[in-house]
LUMNUSE-782587 format. One record per residue: residue in one letter; x, y, z of N, C-alpha, C, O in turn. Coordinates in steps of 0.02 Angstrom, whole numbers, plus 50000, padded with zeros to 5 digits. Example, Ala and Ser with C-alpha at 12.3 -4.5 7.8 and 13.67 -1.06 7.14 Angstrom:
<atoms>
resn,n_x,n_y,n_z,ca_x,ca_y,ca_z,c_x,c_y,c_z,o_x,o_y,o_z
a,50660,49716,50390,50615,49775,50390,50660,49835,50390,50712,49834,50423
s,50642,49888,50354,50684,49947,50357,50645,50002,50394,50670,50057,50402
</atoms>
This chain:
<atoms>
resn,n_x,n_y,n_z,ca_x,ca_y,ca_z,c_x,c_y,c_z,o_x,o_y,o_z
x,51543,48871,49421,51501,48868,49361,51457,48931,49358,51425,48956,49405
x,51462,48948,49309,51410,49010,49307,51328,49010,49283,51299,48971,49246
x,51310,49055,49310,51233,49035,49301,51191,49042,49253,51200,49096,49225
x,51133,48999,49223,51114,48986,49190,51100,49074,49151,51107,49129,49177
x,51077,49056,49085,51091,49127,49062,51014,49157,49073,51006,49217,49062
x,50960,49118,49093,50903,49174,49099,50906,49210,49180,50882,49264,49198
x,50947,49158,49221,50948,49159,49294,50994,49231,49272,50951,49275,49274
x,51044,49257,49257,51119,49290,49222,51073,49339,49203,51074,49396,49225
x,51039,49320,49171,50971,49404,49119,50937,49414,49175,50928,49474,49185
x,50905,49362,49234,50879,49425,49302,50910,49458,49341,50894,49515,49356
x,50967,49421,49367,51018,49455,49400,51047,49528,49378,51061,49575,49416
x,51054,49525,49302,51086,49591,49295,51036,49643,49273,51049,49699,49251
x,50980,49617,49283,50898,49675,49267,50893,49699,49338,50863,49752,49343
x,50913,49674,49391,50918,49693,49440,50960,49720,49472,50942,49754,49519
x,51035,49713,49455,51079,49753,49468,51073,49822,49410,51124,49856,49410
x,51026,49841,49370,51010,49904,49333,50984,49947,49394,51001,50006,49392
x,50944,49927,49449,50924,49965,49473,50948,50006,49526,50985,49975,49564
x,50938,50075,49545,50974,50117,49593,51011,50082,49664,50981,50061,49713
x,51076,50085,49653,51073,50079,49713,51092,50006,49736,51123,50004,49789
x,51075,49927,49696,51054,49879,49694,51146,49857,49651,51158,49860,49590
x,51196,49836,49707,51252,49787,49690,51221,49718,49661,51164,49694,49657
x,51303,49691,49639,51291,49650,49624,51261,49568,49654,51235,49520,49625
x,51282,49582,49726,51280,49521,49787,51203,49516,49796,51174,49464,49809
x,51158,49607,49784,51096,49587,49830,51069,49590,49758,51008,49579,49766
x,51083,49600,49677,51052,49574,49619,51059,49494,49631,51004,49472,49614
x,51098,49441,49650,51111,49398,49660,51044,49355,49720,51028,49296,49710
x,51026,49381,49757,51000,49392,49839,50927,49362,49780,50903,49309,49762
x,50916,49435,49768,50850,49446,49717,50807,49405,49684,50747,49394,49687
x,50870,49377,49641,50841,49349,49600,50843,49276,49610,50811,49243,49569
x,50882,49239,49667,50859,49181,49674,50806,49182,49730,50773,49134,49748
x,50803,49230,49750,50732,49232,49798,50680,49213,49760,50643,49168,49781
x,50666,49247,49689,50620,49265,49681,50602,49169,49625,50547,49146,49609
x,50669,49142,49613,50658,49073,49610,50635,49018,49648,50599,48971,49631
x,50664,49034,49709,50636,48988,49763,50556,49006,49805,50528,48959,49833
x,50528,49066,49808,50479,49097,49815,50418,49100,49751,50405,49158,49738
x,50385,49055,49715,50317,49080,49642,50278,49124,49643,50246,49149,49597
x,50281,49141,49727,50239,49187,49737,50269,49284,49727,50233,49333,49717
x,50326,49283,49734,50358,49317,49697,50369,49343,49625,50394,49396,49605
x,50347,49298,49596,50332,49322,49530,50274,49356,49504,50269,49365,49443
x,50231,49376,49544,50181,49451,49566,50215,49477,49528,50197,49477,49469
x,50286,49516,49550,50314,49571,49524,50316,49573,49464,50277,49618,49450
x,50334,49555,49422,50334,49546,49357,50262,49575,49337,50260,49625,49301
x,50224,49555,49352,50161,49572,49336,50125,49633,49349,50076,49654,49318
x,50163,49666,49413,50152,49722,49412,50190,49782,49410,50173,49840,49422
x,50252,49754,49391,50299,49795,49346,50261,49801,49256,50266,49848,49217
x,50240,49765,49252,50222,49761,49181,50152,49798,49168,50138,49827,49115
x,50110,49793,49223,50039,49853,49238,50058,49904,49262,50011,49937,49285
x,50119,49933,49271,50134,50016,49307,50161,50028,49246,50146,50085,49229
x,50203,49993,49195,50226,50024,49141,50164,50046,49106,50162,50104,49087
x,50086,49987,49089,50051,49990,49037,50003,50061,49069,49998,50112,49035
x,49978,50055,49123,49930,50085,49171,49955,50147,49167,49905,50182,49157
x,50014,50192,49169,50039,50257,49212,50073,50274,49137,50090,50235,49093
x,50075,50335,49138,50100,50400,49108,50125,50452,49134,50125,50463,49195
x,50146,50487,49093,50186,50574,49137,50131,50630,49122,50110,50636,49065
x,50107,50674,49175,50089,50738,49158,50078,50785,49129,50092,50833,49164
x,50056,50802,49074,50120,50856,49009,50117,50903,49049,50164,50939,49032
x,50082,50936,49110,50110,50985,49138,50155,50998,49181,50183,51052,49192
x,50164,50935,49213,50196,50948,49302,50248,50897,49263,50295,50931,49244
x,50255,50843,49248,50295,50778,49235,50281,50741,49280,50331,50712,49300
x,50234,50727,49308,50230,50682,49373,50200,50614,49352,50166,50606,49302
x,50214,50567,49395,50183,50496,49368,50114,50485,49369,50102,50477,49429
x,50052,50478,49332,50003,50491,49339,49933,50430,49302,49936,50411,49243
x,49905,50420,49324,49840,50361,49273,49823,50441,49204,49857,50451,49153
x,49789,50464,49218,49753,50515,49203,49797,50589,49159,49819,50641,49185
x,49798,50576,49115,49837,50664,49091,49790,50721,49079,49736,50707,49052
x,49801,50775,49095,49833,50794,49167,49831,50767,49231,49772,50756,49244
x,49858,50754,49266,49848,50744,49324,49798,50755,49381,49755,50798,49371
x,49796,50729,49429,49744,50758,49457,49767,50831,49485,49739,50886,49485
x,49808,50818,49501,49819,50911,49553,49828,50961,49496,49826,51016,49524
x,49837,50971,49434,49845,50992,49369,49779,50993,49347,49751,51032,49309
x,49759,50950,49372,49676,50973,49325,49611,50996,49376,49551,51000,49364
x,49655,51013,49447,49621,51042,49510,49602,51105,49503,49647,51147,49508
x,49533,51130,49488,49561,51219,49465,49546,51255,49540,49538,51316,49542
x,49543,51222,49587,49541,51257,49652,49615,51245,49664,49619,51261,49723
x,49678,51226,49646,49742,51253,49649,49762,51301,49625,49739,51323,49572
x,49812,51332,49662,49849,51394,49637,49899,51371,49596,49953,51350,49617
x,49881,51376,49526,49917,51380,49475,49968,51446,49464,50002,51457,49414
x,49965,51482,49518,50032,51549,49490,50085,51517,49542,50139,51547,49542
x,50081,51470,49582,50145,51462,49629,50158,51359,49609,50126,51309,49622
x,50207,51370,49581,50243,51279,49567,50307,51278,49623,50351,51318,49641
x,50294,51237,49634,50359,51183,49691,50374,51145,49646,50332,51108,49621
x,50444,51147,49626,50478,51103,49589,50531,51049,49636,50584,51056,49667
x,50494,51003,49624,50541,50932,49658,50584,50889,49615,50593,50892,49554
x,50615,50838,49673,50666,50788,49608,50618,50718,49577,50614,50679,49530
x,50591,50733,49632,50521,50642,49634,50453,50650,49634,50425,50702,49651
x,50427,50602,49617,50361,50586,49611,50344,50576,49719,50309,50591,49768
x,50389,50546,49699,50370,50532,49810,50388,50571,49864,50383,50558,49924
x,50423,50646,49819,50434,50711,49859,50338,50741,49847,50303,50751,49897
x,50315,50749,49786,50252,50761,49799,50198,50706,49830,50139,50720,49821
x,50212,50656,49859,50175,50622,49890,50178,50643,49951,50130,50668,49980
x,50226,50635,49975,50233,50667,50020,50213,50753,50063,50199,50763,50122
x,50217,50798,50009,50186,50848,50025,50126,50859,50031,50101,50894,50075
x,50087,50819,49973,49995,50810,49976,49984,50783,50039,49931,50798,50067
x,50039,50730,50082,49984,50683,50138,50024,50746,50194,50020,50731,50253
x,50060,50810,50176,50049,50818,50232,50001,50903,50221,49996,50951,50259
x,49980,50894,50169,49907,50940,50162,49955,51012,50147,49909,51049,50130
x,50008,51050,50143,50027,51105,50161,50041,51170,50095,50051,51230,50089
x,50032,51111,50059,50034,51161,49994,49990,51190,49949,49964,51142,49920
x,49967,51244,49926,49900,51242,49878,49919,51229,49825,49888,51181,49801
x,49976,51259,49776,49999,51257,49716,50008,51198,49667,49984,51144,49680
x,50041,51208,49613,50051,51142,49583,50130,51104,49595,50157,51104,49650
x,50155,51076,49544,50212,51048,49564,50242,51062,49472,50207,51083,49425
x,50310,51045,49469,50336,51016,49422,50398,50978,49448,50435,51008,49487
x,50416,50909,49427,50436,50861,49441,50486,50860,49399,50473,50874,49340
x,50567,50840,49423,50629,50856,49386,50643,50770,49355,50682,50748,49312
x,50595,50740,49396,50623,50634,49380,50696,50641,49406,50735,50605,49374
x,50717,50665,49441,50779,50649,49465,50839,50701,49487,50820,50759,49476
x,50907,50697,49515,50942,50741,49541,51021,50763,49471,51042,50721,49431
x,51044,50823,49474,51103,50806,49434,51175,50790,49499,51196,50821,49547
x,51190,50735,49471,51252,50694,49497,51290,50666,49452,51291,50605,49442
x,51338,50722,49411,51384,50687,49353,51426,50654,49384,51476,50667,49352
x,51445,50614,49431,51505,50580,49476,51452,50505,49467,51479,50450,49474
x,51391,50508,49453,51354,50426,49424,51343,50452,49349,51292,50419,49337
x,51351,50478,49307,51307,50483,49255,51295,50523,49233,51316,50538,49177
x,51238,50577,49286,51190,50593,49285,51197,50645,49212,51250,50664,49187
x,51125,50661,49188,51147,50718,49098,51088,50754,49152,51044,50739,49193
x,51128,50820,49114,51054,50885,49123,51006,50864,49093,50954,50869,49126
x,50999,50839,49034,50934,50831,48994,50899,50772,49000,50862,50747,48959
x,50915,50753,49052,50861,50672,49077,50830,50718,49116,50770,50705,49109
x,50835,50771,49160,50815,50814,49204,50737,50839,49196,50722,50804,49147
x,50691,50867,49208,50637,50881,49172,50641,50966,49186,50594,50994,49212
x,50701,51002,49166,50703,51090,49168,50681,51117,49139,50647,51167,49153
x,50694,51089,49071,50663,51116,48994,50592,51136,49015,50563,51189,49006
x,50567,51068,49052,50482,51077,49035,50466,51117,49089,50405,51123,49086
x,50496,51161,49153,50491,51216,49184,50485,51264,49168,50439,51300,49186
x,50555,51288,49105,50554,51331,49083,50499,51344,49019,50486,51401,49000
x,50480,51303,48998,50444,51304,48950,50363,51327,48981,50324,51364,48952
x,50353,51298,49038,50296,51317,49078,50301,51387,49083,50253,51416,49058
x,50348,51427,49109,50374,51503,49146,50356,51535,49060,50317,51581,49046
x,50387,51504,49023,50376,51565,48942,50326,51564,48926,50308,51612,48892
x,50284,51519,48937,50207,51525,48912,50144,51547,48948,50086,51563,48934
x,50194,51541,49013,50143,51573,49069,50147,51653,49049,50097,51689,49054
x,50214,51680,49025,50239,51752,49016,50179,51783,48952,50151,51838,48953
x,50171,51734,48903,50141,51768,48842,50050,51748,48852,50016,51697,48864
x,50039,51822,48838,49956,51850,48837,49945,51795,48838,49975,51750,48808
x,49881,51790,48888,49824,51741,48903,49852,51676,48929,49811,51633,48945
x,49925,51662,48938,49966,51612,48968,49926,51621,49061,49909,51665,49100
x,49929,51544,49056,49920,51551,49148,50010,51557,49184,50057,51517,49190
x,49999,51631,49204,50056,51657,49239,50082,51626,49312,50046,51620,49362
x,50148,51608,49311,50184,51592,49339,50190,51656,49402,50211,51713,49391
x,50175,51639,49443,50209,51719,49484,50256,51681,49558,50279,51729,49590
x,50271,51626,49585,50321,51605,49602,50332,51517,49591,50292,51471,49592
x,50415,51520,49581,50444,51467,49582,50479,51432,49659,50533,51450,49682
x,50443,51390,49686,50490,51365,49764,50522,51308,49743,50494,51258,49719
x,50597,51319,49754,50646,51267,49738,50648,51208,49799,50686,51212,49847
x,50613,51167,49790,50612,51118,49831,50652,51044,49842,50631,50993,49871
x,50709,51056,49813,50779,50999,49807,50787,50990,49885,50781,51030,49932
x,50809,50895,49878,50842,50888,49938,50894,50927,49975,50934,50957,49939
x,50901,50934,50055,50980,50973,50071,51040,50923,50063,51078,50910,50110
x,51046,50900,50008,51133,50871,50001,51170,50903,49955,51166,50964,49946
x,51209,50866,49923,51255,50906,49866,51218,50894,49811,51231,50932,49765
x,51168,50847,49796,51152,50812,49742,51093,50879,49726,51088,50910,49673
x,51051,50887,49788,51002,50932,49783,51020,51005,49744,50988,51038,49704
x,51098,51018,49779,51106,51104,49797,51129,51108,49727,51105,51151,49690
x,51171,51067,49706,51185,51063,49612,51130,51071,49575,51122,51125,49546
x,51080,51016,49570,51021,51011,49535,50986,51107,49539,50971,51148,49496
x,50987,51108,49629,50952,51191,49637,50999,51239,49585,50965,51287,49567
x,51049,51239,49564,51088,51273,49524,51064,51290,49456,51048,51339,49423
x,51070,51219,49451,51042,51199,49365,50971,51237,49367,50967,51272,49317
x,50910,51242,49411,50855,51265,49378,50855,51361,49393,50829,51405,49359
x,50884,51366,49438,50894,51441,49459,50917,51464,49382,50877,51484,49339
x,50975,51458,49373,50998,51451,49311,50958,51480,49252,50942,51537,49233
x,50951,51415,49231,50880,51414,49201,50824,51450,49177,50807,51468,49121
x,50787,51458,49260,50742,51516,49238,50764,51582,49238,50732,51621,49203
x,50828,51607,49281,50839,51672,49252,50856,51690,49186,50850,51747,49164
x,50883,51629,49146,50897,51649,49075,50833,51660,49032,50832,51676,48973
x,50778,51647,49074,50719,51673,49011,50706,51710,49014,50662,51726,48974
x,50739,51775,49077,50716,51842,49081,50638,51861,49121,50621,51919,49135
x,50606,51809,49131,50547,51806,49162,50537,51837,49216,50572,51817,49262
x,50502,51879,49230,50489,51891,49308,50463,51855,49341,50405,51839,49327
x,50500,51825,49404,50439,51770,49418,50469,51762,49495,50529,51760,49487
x,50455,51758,49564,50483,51762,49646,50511,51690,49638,50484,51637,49619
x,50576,51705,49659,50599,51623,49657,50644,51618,49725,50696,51647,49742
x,50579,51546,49775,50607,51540,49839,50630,51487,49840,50635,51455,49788
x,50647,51468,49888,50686,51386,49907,50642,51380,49969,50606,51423,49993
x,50654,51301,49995,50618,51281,50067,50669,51302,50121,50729,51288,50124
x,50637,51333,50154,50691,51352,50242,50728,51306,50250,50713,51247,50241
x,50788,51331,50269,50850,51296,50280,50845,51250,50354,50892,51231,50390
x,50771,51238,50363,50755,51195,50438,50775,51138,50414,50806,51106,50457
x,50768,51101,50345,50763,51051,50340,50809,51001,50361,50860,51027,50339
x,50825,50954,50385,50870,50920,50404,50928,50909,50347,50914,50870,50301
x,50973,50932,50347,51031,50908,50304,51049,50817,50291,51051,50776,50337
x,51059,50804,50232,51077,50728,50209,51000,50693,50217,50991,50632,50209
x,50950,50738,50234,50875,50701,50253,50854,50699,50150,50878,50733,50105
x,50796,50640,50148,50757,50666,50096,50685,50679,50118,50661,50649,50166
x,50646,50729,50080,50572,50761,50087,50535,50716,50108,50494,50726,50153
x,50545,50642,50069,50471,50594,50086,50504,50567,50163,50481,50515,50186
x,50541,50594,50189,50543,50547,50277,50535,50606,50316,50562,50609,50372
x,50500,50656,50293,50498,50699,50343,50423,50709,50378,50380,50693,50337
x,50407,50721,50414,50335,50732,50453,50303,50792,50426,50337,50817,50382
x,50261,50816,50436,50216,50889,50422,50227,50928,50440,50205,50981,50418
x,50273,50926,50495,50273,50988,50536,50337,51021,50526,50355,51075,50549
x,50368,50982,50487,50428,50995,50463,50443,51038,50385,50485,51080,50369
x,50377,50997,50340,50366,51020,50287,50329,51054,50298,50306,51064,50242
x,50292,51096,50343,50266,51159,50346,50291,51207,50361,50270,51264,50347
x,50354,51190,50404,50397,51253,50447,50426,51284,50354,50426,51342,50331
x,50446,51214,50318,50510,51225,50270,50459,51280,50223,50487,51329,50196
x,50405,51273,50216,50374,51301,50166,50343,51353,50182,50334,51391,50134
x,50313,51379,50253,50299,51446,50284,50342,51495,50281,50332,51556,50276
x,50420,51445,50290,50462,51500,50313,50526,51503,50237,50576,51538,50241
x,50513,51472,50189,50535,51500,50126,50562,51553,50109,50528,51602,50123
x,50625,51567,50077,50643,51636,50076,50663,51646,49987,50671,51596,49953
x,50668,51697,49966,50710,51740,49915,50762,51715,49875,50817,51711,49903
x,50760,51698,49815,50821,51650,49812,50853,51680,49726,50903,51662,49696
x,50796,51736,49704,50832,51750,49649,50899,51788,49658,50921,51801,49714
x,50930,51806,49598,51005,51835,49599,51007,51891,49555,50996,51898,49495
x,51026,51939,49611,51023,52018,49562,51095,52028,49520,51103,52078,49484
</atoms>
């Protein structure tokens, strides 16, 4: 017998999410029947949608627009680290190592799931770099490509290299040291790791 159709509408709101088959959408959602106290979530799925917004500068998930590290004027606004996540820059703030700002991609390109360039947040990079370029713009003077080391990362790193060389911009464009652990992501790494990657940064434009 198949299941009731609101039980059927949680199950497959839950198999929407990354990562999340159909057995443990299944898991999920009768947990969250047999458990009342579980139904928290709902509630605060529904206050992170109402509560949080995006950045207009960085794209990052934020209460407040601008953000707080965006509206820090003791950051160095001429150097952005561009990540895929909101929890790659969490990660870098708790481990203190960066002064600059960020801009945030919301995600990796992986056309083998899906993935479109333009869910990506590049545009709003490049759009940062051209306005930083024209009089009285706050200037861009380096870009650190900070993508995971997998395939998902080194593609995505493609797409923005890309990118900003087509605006003609002058602007130092590094990547994080190749210390980083391969198949690792940024938010499981320690400080000492994300400091080696970011001290020791190298050169990454293309003559």
């Amino acid at each position: 017998m198949a299941y009731p159709a609101p039980l059927e509408a949680l199950v497959d709101a839950f198999a929407r999410l990354p990562g999340v088959g159909r057995r443990t959408a299944e898991r999920l959602a009768l947990h969250i029947l047999r458990d009342p106290g579980s139904r928290i979530l709902a509630r605060a799925i529904e206050t992170a949608v109402r509560d949080t917004t995006r950045c207009k500068i960085c794209r990052n998930v934020c209460e407040d627009d601008p953000c707080d590290v965006c509206a820090d004027q003791d950051r160095d606004a001429s150097r952005v680290l561009v990540v895929e996540e909101p929890s790659h820059v969490e990660s870098v703030e708790r481990a203190e190592v960066w002064p600059g700002r960020y801009h945030v991609l919301m995600g990796s390109y992986n056309p083998a799931e899906g993935g479109a360039v333009q869910h990506l947040g590049i545009g709003g990079l490049v759009e940062r770099l051209n306005a930083g370029a024209r009089e009285g713009g706050e200037r861009i003077e380096e870009i650190v490509l900070g993508m995971d080391p997998d395939k998902e990362g080194e593609a995505t790193l493609l797409l923005v290299l890309e990118a900003i060389e087509s605006t003609g911009v002058e602007v130092r464009v590094t990547r994080l040291a190749r210390g980083l652990p391969a198949g690792s992501g940024i938010e499981y790494l320690h400080k000492g790791v994300l400091e080696d990657a970011i001290e020791d940064r190298r050169p990454l434009r293309r003559r």
